[in-house]
N, C-alpha and C positions, 0 to 999 in steps of 0.2 A: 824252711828246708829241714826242718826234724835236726838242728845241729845240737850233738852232746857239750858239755861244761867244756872240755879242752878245745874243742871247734868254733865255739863264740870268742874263747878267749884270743885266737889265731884268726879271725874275720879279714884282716888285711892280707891275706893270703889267699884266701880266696878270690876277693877286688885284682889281682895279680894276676893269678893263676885259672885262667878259665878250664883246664881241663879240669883239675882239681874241686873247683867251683860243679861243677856239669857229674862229675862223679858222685856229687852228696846230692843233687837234686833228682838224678835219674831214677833212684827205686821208688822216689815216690811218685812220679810223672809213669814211671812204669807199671804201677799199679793201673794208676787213671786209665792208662792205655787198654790194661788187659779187660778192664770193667765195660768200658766203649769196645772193645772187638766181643766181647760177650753181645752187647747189645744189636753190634750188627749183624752179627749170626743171627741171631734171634729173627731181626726183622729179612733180613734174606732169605732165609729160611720158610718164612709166611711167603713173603713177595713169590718164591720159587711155585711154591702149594698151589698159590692161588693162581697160578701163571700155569700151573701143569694142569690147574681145575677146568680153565677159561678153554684152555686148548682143547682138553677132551670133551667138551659140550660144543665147541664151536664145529669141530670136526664130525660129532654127530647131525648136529642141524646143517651143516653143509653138502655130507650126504643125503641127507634127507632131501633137501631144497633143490641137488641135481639131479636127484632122481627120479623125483617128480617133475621137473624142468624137462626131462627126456622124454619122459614118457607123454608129455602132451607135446 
């Protein structure tokens, strides 16, 4: 938990106290957090691209394919 000299020497207070426990672990869990929401942007972001890619070719060849379906 990143605890300073007077935080170790105070440990049974933490065992005690969960909120106080929870407030020395959060900045570093909150890092991890913000590194993983990095991460998901990222791939959602592709995922979005490649989903807006597939749309506009499928919606070409579906014209296409109707309207030569009509026409015979």
């Amino acid at each position: 938990m990143e605890l300073n000299h007077q935080d170790l020497e105070n440990k049974n207070a933490f065992l005690k106290n969960k909120d106080l426990a929870f407030s020395k672990m959060l900045p570093r869990d909150t890092k991890r957090v913000q590194i993983f929401k990095g991460f998901y942007v990222a791939y959602l972001n592709s995922i979005i691209s490649e989903y807006e890619r597939l749309r506009f070719l499928n919606t070409k060849d579906i014209k296409i394919i109707l309207i030569y379906f009509l026409k015979n």
